[in-house]
mmCIF file of the N, C-alpha and C atoms, coordinates in Angstrom:
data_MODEL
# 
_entry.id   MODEL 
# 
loop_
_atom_site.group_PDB 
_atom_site.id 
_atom_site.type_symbol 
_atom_site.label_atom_id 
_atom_site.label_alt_id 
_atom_site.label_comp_id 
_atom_site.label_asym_id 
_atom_site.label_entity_id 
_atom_site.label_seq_id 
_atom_site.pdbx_PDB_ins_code 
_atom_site.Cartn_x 
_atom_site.Cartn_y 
_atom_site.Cartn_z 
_atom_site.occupancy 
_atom_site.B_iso_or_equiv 
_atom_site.pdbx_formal_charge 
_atom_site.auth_seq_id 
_atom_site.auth_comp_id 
_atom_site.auth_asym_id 
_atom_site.auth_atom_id 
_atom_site.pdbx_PDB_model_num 
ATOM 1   N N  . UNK A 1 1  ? 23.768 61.489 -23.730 1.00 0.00 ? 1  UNK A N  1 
ATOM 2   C CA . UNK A 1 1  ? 23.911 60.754 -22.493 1.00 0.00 ? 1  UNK A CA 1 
ATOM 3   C C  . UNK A 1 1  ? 23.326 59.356 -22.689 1.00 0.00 ? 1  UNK A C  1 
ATOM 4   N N  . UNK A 1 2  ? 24.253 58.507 -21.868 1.00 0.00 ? 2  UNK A N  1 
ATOM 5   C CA . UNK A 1 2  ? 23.674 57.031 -22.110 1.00 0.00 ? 2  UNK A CA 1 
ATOM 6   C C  . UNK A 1 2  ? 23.481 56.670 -20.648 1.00 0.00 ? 2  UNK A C  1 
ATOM 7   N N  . UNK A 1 3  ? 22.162 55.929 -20.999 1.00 0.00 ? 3  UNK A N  1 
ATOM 8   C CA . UNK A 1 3  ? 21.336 55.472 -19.397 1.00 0.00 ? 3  UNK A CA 1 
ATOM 9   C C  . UNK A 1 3  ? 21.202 53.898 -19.745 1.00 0.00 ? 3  UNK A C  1 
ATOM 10  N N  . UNK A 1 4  ? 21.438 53.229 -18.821 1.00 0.00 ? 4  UNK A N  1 
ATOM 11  C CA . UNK A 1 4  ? 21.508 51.531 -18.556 1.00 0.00 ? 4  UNK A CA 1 
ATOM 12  C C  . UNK A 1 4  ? 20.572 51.401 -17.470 1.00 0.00 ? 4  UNK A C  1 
ATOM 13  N N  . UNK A 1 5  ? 19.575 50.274 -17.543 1.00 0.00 ? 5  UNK A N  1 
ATOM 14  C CA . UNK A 1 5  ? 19.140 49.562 -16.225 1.00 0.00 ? 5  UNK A CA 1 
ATOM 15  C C  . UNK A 1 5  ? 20.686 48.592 -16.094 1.00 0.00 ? 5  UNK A C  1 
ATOM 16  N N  . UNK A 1 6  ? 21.019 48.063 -14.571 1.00 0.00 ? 6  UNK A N  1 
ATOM 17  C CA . UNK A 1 6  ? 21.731 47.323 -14.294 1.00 0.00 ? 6  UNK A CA 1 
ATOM 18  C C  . UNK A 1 6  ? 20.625 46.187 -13.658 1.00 0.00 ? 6  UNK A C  1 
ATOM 19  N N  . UNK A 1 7  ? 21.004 45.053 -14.593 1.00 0.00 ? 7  UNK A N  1 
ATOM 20  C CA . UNK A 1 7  ? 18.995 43.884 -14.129 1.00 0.00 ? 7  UNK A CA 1 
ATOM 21  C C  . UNK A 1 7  ? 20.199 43.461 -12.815 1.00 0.00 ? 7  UNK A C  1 
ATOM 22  N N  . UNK A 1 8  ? 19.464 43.304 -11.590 1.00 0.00 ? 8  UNK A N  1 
ATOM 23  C CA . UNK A 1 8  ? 19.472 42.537 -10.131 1.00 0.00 ? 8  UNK A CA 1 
ATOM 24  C C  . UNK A 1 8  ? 20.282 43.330 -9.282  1.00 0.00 ? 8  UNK A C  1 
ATOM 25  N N  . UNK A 1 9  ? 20.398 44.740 -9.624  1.00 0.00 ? 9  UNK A N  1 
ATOM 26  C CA . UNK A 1 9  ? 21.363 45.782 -8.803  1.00 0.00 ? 9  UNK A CA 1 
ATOM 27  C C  . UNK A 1 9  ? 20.194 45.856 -7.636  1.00 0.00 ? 9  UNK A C  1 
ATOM 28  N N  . UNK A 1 10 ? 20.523 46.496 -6.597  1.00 0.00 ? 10 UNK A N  1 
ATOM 29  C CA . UNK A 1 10 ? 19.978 46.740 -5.462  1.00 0.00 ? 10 UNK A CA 1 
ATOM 30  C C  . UNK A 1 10 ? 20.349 48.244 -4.985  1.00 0.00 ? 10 UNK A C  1 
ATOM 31  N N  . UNK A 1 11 ? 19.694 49.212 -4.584  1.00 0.00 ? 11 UNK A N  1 
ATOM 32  C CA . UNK A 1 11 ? 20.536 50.628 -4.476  1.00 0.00 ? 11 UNK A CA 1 
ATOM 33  C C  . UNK A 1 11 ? 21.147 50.796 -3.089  1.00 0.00 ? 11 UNK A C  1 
ATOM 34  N N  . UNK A 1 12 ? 21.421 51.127 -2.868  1.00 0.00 ? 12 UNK A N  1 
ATOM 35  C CA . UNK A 1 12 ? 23.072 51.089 -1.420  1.00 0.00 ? 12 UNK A CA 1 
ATOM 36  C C  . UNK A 1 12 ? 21.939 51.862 -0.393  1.00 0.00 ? 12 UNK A C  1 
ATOM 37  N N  . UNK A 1 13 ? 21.217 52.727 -0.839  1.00 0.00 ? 13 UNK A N  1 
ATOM 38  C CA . UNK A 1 13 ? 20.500 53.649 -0.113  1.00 0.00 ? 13 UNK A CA 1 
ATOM 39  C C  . UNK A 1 13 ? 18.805 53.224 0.448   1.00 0.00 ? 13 UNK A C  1 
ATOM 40  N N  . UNK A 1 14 ? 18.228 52.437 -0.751  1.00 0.00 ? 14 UNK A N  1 
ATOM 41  C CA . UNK A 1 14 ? 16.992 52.571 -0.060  1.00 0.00 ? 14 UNK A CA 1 
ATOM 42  C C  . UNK A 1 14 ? 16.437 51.236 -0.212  1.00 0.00 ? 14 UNK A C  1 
ATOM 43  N N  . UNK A 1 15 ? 17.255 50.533 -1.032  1.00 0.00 ? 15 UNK A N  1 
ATOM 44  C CA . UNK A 1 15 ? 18.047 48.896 -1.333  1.00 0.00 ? 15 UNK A CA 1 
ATOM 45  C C  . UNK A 1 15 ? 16.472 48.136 -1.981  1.00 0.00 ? 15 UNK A C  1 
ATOM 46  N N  . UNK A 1 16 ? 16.110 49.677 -2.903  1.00 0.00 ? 16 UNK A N  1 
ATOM 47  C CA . UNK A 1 16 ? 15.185 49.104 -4.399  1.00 0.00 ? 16 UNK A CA 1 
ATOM 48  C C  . UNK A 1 16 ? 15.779 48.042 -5.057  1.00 0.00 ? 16 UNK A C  1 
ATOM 49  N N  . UNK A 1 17 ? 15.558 47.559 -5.239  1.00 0.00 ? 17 UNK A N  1 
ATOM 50  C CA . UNK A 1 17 ? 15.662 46.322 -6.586  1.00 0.00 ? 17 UNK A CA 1 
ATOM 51  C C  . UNK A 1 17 ? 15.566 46.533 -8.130  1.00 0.00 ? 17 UNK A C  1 
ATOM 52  N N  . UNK A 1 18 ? 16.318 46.336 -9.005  1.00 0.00 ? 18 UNK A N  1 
ATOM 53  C CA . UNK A 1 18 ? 15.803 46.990 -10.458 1.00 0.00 ? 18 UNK A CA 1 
ATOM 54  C C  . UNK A 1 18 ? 15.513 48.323 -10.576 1.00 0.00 ? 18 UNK A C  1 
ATOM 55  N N  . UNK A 1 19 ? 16.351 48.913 -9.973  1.00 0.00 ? 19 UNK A N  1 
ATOM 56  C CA . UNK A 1 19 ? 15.846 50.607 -9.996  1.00 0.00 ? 19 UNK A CA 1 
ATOM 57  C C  . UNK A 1 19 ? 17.018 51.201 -10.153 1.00 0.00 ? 19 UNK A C  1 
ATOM 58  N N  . UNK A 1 20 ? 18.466 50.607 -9.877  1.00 0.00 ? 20 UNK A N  1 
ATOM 59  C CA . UNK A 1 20 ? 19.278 51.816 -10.234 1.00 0.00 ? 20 UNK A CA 1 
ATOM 60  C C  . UNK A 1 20 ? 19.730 51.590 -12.049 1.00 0.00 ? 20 UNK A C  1 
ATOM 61  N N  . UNK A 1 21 ? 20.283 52.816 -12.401 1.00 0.00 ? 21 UNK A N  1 
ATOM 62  C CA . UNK A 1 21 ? 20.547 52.777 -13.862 1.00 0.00 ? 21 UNK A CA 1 
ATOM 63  C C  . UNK A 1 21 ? 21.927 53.281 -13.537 1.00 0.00 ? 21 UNK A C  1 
ATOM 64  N N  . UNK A 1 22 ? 22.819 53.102 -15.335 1.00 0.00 ? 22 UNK A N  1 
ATOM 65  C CA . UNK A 1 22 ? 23.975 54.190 -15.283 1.00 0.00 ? 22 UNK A CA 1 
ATOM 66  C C  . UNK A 1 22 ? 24.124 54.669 -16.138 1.00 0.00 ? 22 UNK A C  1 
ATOM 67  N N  . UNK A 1 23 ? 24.514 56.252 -15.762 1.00 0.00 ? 23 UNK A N  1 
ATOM 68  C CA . UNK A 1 23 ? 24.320 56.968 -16.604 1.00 0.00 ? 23 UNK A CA 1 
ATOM 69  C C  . UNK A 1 23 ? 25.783 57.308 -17.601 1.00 0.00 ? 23 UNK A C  1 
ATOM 70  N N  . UNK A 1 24 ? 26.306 57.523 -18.524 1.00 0.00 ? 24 UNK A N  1 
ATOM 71  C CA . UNK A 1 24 ? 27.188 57.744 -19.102 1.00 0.00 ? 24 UNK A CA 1 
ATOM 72  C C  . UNK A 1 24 ? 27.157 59.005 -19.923 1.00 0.00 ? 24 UNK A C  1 
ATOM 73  N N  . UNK A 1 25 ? 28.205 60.253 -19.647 1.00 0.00 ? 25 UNK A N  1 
ATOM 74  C CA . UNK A 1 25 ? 28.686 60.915 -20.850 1.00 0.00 ? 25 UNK A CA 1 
ATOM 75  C C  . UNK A 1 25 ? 29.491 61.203 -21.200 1.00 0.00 ? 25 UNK A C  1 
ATOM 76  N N  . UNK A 1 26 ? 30.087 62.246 -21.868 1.00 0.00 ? 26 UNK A N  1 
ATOM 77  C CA . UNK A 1 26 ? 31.399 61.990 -22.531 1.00 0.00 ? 26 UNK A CA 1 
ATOM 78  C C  . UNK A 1 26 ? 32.642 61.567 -21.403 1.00 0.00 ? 26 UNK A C  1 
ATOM 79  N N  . UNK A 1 27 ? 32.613 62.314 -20.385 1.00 0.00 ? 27 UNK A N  1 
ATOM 80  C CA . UNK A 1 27 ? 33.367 62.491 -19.506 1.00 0.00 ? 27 UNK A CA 1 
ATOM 81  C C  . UNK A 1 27 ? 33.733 61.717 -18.122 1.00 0.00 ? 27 UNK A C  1 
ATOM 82  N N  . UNK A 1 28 ? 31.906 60.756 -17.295 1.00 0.00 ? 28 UNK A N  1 
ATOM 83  C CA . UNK A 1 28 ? 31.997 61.083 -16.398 1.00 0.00 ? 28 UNK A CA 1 
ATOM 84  C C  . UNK A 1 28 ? 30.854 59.208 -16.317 1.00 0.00 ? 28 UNK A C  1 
ATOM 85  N N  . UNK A 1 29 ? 30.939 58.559 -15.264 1.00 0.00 ? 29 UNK A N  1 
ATOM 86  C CA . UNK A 1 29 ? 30.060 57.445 -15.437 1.00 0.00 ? 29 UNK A CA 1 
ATOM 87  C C  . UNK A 1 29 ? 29.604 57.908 -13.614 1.00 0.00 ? 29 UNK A C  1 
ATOM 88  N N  . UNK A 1 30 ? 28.309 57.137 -13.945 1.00 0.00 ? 30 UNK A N  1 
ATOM 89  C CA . UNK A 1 30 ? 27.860 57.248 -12.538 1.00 0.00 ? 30 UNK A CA 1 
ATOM 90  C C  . UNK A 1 30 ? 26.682 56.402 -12.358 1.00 0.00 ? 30 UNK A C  1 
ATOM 91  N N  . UNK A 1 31 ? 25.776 55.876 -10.765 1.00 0.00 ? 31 UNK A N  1 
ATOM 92  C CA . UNK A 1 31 ? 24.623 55.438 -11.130 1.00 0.00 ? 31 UNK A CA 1 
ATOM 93  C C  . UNK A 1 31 ? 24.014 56.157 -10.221 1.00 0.00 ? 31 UNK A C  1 
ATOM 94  N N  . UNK A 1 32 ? 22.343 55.796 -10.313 1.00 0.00 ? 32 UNK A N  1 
ATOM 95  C CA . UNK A 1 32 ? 21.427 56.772 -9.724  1.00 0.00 ? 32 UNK A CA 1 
ATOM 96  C C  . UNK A 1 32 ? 20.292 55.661 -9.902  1.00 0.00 ? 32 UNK A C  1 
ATOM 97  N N  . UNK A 1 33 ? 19.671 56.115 -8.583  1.00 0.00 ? 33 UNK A N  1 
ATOM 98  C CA . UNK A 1 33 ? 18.162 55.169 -8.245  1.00 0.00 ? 33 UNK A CA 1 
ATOM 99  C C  . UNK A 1 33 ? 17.611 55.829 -8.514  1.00 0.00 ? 33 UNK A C  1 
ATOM 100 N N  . UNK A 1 34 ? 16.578 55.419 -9.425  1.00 0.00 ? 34 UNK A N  1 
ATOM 101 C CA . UNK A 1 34 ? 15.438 56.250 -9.909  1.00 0.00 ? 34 UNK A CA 1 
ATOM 102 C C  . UNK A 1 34 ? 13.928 56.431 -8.807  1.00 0.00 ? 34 UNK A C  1 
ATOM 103 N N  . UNK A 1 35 ? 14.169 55.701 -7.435  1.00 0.00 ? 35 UNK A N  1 
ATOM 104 C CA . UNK A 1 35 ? 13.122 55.478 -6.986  1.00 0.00 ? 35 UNK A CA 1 
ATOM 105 C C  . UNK A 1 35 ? 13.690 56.671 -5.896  1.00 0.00 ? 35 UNK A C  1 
ATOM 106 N N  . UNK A 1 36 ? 14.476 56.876 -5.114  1.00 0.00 ? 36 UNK A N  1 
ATOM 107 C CA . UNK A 1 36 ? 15.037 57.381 -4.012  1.00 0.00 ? 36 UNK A CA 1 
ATOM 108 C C  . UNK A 1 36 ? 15.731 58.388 -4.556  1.00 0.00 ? 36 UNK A C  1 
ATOM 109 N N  . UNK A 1 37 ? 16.551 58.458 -6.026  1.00 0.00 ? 37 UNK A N  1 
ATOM 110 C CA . UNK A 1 37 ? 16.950 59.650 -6.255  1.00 0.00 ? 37 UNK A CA 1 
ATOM 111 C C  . UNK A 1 37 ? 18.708 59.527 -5.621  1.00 0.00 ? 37 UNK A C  1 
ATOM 112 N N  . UNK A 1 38 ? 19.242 58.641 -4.954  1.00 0.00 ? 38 UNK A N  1 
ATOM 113 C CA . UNK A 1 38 ? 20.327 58.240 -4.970  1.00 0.00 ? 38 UNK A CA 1 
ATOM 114 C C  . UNK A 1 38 ? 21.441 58.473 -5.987  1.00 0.00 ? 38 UNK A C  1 
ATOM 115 N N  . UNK A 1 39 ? 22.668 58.600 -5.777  1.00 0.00 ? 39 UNK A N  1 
ATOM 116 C CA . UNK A 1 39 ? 24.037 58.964 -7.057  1.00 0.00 ? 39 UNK A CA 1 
ATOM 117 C C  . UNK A 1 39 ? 25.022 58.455 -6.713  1.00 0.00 ? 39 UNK A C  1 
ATOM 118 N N  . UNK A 1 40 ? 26.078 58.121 -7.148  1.00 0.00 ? 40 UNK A N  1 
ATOM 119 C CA . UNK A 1 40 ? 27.089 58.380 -6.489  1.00 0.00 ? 40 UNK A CA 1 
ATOM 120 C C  . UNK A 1 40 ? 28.067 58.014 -8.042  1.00 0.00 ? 40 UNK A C  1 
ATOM 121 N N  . UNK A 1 41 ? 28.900 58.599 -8.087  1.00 0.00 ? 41 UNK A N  1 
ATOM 122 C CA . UNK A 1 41 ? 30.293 58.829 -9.323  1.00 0.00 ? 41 UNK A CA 1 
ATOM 123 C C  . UNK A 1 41 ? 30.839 57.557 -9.373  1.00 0.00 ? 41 UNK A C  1 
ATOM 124 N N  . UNK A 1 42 ? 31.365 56.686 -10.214 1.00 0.00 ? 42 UNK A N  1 
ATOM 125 C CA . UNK A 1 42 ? 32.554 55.981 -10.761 1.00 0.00 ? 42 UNK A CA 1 
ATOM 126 C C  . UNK A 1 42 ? 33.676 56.504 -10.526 1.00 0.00 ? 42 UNK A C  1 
ATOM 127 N N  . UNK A 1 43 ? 34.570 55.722 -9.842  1.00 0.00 ? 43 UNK A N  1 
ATOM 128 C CA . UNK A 1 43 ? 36.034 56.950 -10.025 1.00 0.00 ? 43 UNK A CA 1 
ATOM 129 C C  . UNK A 1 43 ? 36.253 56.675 -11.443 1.00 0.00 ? 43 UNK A C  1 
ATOM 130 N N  . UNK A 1 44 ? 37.129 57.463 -11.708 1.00 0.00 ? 44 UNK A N  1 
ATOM 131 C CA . UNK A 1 44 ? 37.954 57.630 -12.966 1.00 0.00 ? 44 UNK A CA 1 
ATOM 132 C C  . UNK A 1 44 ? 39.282 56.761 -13.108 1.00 0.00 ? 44 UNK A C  1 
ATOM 133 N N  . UNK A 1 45 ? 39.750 56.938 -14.172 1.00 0.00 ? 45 UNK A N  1 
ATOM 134 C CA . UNK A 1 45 ? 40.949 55.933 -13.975 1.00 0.00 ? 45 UNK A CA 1 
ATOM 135 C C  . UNK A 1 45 ? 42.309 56.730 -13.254 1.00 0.00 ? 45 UNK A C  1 
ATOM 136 N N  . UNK A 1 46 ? 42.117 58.164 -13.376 1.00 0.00 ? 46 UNK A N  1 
ATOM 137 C CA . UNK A 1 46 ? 43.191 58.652 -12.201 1.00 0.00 ? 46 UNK A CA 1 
ATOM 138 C C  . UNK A 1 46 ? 42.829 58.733 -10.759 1.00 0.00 ? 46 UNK A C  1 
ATOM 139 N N  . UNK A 1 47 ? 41.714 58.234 -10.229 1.00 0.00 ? 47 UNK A N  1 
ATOM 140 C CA . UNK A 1 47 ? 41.630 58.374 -8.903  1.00 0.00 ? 47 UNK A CA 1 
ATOM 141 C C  . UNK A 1 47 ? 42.056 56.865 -8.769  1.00 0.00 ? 47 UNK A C  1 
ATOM 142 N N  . UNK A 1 48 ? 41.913 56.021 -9.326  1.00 0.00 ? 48 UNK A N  1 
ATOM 143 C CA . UNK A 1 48 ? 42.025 54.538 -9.003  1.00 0.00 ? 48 UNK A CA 1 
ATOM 144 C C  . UNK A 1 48 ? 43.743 54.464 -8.795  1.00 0.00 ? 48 UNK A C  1 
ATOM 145 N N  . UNK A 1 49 ? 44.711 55.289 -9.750  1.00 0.00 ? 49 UNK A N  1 
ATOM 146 C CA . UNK A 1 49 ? 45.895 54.972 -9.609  1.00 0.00 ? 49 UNK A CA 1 
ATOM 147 C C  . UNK A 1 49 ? 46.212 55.489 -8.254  1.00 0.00 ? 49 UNK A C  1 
ATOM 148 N N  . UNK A 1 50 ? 45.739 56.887 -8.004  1.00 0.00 ? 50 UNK A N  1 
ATOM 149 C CA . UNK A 1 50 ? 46.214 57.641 -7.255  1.00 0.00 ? 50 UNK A CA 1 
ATOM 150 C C  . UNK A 1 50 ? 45.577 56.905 -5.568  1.00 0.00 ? 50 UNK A C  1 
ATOM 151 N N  . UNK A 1 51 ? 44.765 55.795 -5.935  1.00 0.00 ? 51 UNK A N  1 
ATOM 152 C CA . UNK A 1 51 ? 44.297 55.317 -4.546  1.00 0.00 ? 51 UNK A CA 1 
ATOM 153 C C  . UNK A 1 51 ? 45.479 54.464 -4.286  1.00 0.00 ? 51 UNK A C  1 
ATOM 154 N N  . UNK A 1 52 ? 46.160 52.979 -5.213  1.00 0.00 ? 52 UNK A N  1 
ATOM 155 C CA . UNK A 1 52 ? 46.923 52.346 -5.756  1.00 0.00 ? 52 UNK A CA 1 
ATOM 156 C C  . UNK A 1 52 ? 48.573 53.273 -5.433  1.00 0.00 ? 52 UNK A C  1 
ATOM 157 N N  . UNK A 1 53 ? 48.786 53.947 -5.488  1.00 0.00 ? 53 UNK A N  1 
ATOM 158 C CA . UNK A 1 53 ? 50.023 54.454 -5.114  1.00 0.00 ? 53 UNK A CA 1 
ATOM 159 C C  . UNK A 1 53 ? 49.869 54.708 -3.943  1.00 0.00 ? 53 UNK A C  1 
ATOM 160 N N  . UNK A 1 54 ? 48.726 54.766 -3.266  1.00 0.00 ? 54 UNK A N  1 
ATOM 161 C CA . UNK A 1 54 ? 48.878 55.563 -1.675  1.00 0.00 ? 54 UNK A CA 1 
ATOM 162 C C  . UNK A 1 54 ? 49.210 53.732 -0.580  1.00 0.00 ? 54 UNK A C  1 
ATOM 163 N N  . UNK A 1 55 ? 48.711 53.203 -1.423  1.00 0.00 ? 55 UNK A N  1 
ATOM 164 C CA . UNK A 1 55 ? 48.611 51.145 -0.940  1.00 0.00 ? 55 UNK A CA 1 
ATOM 165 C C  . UNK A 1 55 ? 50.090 51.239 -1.181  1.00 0.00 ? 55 UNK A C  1 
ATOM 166 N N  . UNK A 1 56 ? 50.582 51.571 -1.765  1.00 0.00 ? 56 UNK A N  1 
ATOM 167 C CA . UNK A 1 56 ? 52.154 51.309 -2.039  1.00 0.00 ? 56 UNK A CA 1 
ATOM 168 C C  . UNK A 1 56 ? 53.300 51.885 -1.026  1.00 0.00 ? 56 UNK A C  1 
ATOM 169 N N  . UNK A 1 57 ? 53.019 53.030 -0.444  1.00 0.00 ? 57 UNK A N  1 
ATOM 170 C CA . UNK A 1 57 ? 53.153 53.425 0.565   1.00 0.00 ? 57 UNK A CA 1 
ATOM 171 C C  . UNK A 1 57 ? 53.527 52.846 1.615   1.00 0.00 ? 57 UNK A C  1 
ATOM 172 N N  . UNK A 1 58 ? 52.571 51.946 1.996   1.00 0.00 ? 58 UNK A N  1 
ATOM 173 C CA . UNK A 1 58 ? 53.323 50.948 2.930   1.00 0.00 ? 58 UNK A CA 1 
ATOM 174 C C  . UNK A 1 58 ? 53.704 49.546 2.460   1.00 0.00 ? 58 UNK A C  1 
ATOM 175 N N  . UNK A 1 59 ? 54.708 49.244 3.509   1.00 0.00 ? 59 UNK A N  1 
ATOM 176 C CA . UNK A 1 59 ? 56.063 48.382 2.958   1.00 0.00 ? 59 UNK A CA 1 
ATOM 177 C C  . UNK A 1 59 ? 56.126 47.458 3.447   1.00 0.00 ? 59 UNK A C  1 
ATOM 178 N N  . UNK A 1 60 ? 56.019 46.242 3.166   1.00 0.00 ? 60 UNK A N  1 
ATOM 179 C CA . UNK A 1 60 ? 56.399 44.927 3.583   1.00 0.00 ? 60 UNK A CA 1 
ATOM 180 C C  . UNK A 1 60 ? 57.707 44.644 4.122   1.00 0.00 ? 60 UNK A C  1 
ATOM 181 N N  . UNK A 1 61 ? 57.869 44.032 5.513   1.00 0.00 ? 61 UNK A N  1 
ATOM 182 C CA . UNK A 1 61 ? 58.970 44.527 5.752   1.00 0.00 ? 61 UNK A CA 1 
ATOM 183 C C  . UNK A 1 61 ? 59.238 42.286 5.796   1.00 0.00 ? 61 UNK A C  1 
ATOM 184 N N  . UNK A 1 62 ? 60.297 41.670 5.424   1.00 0.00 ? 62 UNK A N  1 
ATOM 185 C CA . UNK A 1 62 ? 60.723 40.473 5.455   1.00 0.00 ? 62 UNK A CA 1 
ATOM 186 C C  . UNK A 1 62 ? 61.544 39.652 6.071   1.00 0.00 ? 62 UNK A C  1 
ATOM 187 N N  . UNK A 1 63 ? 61.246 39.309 6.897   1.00 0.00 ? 63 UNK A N  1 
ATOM 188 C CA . UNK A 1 63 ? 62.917 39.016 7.883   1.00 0.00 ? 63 UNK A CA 1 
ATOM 189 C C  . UNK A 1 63 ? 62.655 37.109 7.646   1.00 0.00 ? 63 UNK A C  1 
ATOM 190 N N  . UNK A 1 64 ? 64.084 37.189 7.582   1.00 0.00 ? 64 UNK A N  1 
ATOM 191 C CA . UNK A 1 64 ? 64.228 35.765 7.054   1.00 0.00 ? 64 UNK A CA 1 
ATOM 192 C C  . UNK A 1 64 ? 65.387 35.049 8.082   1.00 0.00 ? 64 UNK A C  1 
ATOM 193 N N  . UNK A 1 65 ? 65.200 33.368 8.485   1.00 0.00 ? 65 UNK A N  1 
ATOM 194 C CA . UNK A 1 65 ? 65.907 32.946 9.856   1.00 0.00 ? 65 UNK A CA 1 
ATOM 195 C C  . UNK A 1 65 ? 67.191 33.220 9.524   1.00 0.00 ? 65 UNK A C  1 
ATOM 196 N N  . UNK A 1 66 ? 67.541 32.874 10.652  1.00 0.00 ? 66 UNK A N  1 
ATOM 197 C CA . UNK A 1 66 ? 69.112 32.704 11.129  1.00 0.00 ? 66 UNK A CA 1 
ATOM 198 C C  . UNK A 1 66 ? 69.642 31.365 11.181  1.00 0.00 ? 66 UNK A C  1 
# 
């Protein structure tokens, strides 16, 4: 497993300074405050498409003069 400080991150949760890291392993990226104990996942690159196709969904609709 690979752990990173991120220097001037702030944590979403308890909004430490220099405290969250990320963690990396084979599979899966994520970060976590080491002070509060905070997490939360990276999507992956199939949740990103699958967000990206749902945006596609809706349709620009163009009407041009008369």
């Amino acid at each position: 497993m690979k752990k990173r400080f991120i220097a001037g991150a702030r944590c979403p949760k308890c909004e430490a300074l220099d405290r969250v890291v990320m963690l990396t392993d084979d599979e899966h990226e994520w970060i976590e405050c080491i002070e509060c104990g905070y997490s939360e996942n990276r999507p992956t690159h199939v949740e990103l498409q699958q967000a990206a196709a749902q945006e596609d969904e809706v349709g620009v609709i163009q009407f041009r003069p008369r």
